[in-house]
C-alpha positions as CSV (number, residue, x, y, z in Angstrom):
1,X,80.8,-167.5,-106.9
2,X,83.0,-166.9,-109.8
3,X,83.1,-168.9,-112.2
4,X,85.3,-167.7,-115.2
5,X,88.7,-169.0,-115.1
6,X,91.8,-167.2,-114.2
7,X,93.7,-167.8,-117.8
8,X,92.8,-170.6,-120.6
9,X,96.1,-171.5,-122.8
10,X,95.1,-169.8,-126.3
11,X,96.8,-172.9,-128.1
12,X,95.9,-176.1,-125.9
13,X,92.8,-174.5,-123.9
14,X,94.0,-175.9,-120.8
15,X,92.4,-173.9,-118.1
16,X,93.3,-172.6,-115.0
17,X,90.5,-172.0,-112.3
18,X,92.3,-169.9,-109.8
19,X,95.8,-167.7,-110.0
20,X,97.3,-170.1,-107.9
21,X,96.2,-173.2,-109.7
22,X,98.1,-170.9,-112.9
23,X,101.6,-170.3,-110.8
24,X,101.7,-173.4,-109.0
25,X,101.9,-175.3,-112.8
26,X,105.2,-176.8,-113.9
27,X,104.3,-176.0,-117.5
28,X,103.8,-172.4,-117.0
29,X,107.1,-170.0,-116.9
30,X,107.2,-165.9,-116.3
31,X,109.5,-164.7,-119.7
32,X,108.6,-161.1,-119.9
33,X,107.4,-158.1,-118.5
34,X,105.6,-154.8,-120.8
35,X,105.9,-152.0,-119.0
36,X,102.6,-149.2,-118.6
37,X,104.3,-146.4,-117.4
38,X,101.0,-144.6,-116.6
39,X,99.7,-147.4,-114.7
40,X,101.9,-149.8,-113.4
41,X,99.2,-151.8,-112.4
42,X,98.3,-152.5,-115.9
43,X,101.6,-153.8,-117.5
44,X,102.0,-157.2,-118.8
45,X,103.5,-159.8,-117.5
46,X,104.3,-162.8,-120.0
47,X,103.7,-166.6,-119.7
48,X,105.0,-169.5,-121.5
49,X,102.9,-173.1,-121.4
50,X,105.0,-176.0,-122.1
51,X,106.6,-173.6,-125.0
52,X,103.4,-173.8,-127.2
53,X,102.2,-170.3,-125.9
54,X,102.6,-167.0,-124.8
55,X,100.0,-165.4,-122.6
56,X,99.6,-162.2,-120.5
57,X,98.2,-161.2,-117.6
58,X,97.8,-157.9,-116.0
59,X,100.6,-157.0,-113.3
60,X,97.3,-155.8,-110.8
61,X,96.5,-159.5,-110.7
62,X,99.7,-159.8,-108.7
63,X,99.9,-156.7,-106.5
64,X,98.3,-158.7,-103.3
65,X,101.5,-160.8,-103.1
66,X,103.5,-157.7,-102.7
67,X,104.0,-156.3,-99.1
68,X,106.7,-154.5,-99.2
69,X,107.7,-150.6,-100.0
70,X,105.9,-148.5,-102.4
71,X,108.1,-146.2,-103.7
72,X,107.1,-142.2,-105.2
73,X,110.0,-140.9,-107.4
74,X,110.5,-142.4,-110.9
75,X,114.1,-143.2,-111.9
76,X,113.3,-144.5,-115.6
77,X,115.7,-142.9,-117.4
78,X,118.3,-141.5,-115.1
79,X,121.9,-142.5,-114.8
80,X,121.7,-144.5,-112.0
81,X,118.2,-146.7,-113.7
82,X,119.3,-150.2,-115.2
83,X,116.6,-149.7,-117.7
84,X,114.9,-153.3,-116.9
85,X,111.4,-152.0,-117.5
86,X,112.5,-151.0,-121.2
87,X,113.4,-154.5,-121.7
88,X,111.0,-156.8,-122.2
89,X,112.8,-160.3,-121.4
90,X,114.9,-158.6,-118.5
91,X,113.7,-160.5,-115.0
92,X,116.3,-159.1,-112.5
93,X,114.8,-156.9,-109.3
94,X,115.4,-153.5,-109.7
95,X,118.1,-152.4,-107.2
96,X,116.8,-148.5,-107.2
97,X,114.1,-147.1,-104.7
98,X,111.6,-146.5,-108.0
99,X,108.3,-146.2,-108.0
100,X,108.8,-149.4,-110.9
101,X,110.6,-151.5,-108.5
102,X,107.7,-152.9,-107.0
103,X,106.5,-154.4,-110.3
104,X,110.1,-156.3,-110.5
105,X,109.8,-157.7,-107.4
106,X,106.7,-159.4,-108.4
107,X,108.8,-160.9,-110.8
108,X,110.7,-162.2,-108.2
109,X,107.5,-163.9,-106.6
110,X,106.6,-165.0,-109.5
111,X,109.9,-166.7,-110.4
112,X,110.1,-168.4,-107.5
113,X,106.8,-169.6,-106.7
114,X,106.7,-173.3,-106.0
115,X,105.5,-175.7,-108.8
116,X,103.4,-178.7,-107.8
117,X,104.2,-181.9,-110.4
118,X,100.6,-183.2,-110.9
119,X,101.8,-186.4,-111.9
């Protein structure tokens, strides 16, 4: 058994257990993706808690949500690419068929994942 916690806040040292126990939190809100061009797998995305901190966790901790196309050719820089992965606050899905797009619509996951009020 595990038993080092997913994330701890670096300001309140609240701790999260599990990923899920992390997403499903009310307090806890996706602002921002850092793009690693070399390995997608290991950019960053961002978290607030309750506005007191930012925290990041690796985009691999994600990629089991995903199930849907993995894409080969890189767009980044051509005229039809948006540029979202250059933007660091930039949330939107990637409408290309990039080998980046998979990593925004883990975004998407992640922004929609249900919250559960523990109140």
């Amino acid at each position: 058994m595990d038993d080092n916690p997913f994330k701890i806040c670096p300001v309140c040292k609240h701790i999260w257990k599990t990923r899920n126990d992390f997403l499903d939190d009310p307090d806890v809100r996706i602002v921002g993706y850092q793009v690693h061009f070399e390995e997608l797998t290991g950019g960053l995305f961002l978290f607030n808690h309750s506005e007191q901190a930012t925290m990041t966790v690796r985009a691999g901790e994600f990629i089991d949500l995903y199930n849907g196309p993995m894409f080969a050719d890189r767009l980044t820089g051509a005229d039809e690419c948006p540029g979202y992965c250059l933007k660091e606050c930039e949330l939107r899905p990637c409408p290309n068929k990039c080998d980046c797009a998979f990593v925004r619509e883990m975004i998407q996951i992640i922004k929609t994942w249900p919250k559960v009020d523990n109140d």
